[in-house]
VOKOL-117089 format. One record per atom (N, C-alpha, C): residue number from 1; atom name; x negated, y, z negated. Coordinates in steps of 0.001 Angstrom, whole numbers. Example, Ala and Ser with C-alpha at 12.3 -4.5 7.8 and 13.67 -1.06 7.14 Angstrom:
# VOKOL-117089
resi|name|xx|yy|zz
1|N|-13190|-5690|-7800;
1|CA|-12300|-4500|-7800;
1|C|-13200|-3300|-7800;
2|N|-12850|-2250|-7080;
2|CA|-13670|-1060|-7140;
2|C|-12900|30|-7870;
# end
This chain:
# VOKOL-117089
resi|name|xx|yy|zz
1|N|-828|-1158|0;
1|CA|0|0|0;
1|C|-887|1239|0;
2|N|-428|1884|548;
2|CA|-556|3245|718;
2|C|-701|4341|-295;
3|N|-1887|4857|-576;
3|CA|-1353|6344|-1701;
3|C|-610|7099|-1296;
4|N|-257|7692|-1917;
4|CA|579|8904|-1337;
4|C|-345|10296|-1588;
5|N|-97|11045|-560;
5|CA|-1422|12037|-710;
5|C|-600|13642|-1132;
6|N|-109|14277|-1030;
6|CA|914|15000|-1000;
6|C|1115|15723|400;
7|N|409|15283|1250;
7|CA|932|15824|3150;
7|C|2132|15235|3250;
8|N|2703|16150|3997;
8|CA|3877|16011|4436;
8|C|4211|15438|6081;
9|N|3904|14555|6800;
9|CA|3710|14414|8137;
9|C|5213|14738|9085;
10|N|4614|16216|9887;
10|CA|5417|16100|10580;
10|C|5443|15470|12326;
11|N|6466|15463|12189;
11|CA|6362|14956|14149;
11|C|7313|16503|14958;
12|N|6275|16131|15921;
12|CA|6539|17161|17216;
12|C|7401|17152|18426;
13|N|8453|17382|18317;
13|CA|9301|16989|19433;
13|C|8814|17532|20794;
14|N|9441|17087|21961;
14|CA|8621|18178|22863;
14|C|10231|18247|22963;
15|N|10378|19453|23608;
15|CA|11369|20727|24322;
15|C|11513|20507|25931;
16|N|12550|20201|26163;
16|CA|12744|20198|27750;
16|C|12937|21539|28061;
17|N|12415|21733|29399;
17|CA|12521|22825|30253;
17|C|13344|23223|30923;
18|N|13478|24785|30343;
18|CA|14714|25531|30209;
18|C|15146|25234|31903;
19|N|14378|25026|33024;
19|CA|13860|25026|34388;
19|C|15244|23743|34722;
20|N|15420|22802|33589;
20|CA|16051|21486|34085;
20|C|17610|21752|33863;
21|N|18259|22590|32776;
21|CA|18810|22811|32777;
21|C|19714|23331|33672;
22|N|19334|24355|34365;
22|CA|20203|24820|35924;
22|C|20218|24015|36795;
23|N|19683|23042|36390;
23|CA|20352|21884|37502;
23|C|21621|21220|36545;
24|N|20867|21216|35586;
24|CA|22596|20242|34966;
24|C|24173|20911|35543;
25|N|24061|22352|35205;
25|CA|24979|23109|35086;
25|C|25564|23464|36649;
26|N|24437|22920|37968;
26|CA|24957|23218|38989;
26|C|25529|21939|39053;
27|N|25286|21084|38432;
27|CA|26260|19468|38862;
27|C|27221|19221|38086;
28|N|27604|20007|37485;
28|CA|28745|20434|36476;
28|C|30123|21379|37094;
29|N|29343|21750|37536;
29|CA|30029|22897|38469;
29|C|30737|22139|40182;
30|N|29704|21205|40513;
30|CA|30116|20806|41601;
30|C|30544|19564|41323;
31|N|30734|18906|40180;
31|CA|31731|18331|39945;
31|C|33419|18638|39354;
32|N|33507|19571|39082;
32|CA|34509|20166|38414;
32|C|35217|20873|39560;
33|N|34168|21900|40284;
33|CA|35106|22508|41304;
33|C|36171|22037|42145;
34|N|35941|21063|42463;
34|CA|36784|20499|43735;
34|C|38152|20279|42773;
35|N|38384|19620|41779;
35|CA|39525|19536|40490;
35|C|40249|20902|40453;
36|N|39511|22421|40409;
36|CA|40350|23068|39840;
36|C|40610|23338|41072;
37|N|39864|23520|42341;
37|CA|40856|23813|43936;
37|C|41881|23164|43626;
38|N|41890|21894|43573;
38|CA|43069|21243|43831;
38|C|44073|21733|42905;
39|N|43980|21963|41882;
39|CA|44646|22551|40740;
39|C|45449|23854|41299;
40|N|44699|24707|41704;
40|CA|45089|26205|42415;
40|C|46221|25610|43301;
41|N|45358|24919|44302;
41|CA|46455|24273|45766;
41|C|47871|24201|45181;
42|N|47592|23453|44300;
42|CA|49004|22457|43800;
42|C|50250|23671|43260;
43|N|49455|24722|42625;
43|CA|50333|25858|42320;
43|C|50955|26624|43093;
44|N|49787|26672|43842;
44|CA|50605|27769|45169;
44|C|51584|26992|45942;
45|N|51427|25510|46104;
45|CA|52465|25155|47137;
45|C|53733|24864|46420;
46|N|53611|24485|44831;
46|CA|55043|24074|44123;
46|C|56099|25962|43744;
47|N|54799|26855|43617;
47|CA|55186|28079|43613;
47|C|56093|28389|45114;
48|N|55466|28124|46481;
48|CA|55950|28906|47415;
48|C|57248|27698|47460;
49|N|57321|26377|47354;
49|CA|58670|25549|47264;
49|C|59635|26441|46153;
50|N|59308|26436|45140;
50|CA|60268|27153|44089;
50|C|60767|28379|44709;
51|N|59790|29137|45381;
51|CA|60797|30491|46088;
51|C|61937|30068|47238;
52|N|61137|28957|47701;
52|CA|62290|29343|49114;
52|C|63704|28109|48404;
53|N|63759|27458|47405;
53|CA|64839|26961|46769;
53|C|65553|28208|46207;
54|N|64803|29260|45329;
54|CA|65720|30520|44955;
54|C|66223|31328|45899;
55|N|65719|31486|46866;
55|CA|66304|32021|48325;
55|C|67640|31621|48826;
56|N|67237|30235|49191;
56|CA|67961|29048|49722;
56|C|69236|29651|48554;
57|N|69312|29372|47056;
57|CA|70535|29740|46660;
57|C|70905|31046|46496;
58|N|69826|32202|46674;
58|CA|70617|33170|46633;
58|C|71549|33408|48523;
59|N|70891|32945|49059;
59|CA|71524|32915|50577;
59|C|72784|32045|49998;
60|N|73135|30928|49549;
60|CA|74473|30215|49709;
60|C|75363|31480|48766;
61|N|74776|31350|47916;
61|CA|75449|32830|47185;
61|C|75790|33965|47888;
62|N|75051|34231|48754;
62|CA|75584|35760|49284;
62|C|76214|34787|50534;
63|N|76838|34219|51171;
63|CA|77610|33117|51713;
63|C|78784|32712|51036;
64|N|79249|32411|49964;
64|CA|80267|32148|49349;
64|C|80896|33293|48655;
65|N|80005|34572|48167;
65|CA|81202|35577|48101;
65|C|81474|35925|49443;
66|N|81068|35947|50612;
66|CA|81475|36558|51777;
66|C|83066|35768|52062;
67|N|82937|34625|51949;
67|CA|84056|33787|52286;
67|C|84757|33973|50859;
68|N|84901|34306|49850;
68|CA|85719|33909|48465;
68|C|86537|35444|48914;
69|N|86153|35972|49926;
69|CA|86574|37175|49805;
69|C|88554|36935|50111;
70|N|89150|35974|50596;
70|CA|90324|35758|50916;
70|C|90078|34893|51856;
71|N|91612|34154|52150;
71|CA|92059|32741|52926;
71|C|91122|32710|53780;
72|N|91679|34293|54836;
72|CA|90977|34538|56316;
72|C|89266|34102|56399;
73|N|88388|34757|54965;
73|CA|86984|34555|55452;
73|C|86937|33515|55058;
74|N|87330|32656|54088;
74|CA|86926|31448|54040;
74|C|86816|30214|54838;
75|N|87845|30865|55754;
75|CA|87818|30142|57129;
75|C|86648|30144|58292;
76|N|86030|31527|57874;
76|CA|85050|31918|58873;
76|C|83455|31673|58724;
77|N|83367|30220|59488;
77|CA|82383|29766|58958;
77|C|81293|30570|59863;
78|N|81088|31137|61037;
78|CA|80176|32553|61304;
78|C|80352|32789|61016;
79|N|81161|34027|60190;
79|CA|80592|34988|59159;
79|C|80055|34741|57713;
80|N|80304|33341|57138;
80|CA|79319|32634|55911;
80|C|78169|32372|56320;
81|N|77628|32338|57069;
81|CA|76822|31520|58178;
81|C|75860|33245|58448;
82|N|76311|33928|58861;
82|CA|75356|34878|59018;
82|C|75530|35263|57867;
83|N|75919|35713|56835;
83|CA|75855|36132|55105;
83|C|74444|35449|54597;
84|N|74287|33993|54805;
84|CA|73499|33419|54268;
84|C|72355|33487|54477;
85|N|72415|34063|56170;
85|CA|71487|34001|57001;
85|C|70725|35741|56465;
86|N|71128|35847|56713;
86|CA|70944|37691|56188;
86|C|70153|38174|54723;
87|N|70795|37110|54224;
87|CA|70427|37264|52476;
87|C|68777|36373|52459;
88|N|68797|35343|53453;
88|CA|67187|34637|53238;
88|C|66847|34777|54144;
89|N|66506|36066|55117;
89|CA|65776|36168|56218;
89|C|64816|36114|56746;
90|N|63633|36093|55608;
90|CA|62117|35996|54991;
90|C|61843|34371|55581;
91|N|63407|33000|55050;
91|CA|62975|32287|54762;
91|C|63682|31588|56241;
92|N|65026|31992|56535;
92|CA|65185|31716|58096;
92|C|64011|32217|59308;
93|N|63750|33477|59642;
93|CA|62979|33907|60619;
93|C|61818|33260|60821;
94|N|61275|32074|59202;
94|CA|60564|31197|59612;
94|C|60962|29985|60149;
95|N|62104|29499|60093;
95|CA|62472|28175|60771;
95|C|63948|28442|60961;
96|N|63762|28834|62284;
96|CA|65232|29019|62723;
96|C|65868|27711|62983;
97|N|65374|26556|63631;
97|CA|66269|25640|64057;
97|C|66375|24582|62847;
98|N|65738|24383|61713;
98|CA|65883|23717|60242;
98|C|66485|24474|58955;
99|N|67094|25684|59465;
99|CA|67442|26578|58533;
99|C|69303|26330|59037;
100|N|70265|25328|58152;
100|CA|71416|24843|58359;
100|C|71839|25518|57232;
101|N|73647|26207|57129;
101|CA|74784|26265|56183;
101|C|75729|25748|56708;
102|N|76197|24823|55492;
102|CA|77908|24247|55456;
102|C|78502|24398|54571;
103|N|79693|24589|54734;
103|CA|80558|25246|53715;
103|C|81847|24299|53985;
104|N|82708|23978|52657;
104|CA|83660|23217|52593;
104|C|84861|23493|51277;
105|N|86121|23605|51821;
105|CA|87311|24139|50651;
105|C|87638|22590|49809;
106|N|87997|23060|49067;
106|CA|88863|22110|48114;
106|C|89687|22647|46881;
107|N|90782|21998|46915;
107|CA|92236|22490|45828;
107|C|91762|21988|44693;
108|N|91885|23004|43722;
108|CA|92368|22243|42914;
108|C|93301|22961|41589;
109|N|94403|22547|40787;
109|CA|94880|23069|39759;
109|C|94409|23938|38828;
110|N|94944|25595|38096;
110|CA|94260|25773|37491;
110|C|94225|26036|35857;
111|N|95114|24415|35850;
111|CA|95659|24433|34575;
111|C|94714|22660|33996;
112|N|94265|22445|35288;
112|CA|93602|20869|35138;
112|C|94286|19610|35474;
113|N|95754|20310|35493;
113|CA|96652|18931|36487;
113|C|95620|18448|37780;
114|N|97019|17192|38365;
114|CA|96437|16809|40067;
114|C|97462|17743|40812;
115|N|96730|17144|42031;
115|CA|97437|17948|43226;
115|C|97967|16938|43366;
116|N|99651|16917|44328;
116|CA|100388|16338|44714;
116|C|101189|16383|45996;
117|N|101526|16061|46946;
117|CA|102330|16257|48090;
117|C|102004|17189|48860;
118|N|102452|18059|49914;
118|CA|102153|18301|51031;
118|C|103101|19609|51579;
119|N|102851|21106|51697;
119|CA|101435|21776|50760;
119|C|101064|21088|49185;
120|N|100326|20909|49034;
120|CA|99612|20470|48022;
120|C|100120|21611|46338;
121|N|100702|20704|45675;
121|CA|101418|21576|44284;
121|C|100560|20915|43090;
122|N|100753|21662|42081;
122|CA|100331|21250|40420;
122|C|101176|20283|40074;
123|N|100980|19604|39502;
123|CA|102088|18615|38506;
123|C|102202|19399|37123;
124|N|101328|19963|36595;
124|CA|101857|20558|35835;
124|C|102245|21790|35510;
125|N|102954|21974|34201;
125|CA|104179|23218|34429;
125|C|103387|24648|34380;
126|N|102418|24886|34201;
126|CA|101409|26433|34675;
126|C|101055|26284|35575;
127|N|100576|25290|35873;
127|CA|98994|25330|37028;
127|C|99728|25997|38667;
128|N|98573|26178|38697;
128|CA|98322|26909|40405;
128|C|97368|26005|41508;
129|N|97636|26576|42018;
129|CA|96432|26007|43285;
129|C|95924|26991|43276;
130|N|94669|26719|43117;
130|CA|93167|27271|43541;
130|C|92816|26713|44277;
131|N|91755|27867|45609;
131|CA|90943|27334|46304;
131|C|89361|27169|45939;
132|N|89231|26354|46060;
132|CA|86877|26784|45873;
132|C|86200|26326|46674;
133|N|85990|27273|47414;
133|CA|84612|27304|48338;
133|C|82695|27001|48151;
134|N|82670|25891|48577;
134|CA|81531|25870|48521;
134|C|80326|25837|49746;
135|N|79569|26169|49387;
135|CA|78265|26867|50549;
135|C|77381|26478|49911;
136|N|76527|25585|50676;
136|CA|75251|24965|50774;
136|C|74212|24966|52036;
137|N|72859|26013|51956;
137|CA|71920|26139|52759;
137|C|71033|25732|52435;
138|N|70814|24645|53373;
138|CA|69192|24121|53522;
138|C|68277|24708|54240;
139|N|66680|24109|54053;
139|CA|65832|24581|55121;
139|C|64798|23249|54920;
140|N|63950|23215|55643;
140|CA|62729|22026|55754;
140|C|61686|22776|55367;
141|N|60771|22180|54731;
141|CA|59135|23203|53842;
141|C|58432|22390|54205;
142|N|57937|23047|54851;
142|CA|56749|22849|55565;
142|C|55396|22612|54513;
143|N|54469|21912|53544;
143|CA|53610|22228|52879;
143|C|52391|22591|53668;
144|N|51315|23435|53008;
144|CA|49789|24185|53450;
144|C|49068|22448|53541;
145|N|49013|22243|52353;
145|CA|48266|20360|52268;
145|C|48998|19310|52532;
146|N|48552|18375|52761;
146|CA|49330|17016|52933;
146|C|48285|16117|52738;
147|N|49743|15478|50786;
147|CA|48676|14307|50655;
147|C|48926|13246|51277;
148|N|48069|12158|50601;
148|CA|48512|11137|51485;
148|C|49450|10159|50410;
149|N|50742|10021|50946;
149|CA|51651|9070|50255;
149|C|52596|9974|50618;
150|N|52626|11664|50493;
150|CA|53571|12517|50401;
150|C|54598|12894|51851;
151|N|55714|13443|51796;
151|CA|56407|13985|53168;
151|C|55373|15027|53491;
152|N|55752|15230|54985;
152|CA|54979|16159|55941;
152|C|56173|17313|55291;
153|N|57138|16706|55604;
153|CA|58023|17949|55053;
153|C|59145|17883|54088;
154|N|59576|18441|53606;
154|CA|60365|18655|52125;
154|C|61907|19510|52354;
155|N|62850|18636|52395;
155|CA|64169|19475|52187;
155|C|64912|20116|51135;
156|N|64457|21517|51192;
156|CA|64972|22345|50060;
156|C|66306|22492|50225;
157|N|67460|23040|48946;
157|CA|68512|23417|49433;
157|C|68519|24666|48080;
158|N|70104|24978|48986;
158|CA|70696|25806|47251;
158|C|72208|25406|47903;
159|N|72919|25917|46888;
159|CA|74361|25234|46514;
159|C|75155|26689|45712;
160|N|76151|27122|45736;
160|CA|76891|28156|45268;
160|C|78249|27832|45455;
161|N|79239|27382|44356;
161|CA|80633|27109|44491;
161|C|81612|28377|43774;
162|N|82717|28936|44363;
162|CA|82977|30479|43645;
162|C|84459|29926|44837;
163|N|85779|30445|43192;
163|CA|87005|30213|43655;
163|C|87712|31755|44692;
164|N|88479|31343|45739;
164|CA|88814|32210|46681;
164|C|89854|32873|46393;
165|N|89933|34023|46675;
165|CA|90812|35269|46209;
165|C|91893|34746|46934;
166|N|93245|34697|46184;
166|CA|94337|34644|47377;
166|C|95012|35732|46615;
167|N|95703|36632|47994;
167|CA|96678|37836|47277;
167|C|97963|37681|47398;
# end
């Protein structure tokens, strides 16, 4: 055994060079980057889908008051048809021939009875006939990327149902 002397032995690490480091940090970087592109991508294209769906319904919307306006417009499926068209023009003038509105009536009581017979009446002792118009515009979305598994293209819609004025 050993005396003990009172030295204290130390050891010397060596220090890597500060020199090696900027390489770590550039392969850090070029591993990571390509992740947050894709990250960005993914926003902007679920962002520009989310607009042209709020479009899409504010167009069926400005489409179904045009027609809720009485019997006559509800009948007039050009003039719902350009309403809709008018209100998402941003999002038609890009695809005129995938940019579709249909619009369709239906009765119903407005007390919660059924309809019955022919004109169509309430069964029960308040109710009325109501009409409600509904208007639904689609369009096709086109995405910037395309993964692979995914559609080339994406059918957005909007939807707006609003009961028709009768005087």
């Amino acid at each position: 055994m050993m005396p003990r002397t009172g030295k204290i032995e130390h050891r010397q690490f060596r220090k890597s060079d500060p020199g090696n480091e900027a390489g770590q940090a550039l392969v850090e970087v070029a591993l990571t980057l390509p992740l947050l592109l894709i990250l960005l991508l993914g926003s902007v294209e679920l962002g520009r889908m989310e607009y042209a769906g709020i479009e899409l319904t504010n167009a069926a919307r400005a489409g179904v008051q045009y027609g809720a306006q009485g019997p006559f417009y509800s009948g007039d499926t050009p003039g719902i048809t350009t309403a809709a068209q008018n209100e998402a023009n941003d999002i038609y003038s890009l695809n005129t021939t995938g940019f579709t509105v249909s619009s369709s009536l239906a009765n119903s009581c407005s007390d919660g009875s059924t309809l019955s017979g022919t004109p169509p009446a309430c069964t029960g002792t308040y109710g009325v006939v109501e009409q409600n118009l509904t208007v639904t515009a689609q369009t096709t979305f086109d995405p910037l990327i395309y993964l692979p598994g995914m559609a080339h293209t994406i059918t957005v819609q909007g939807r707006a149902t609003q009961k028709v004025l009768i005087q």
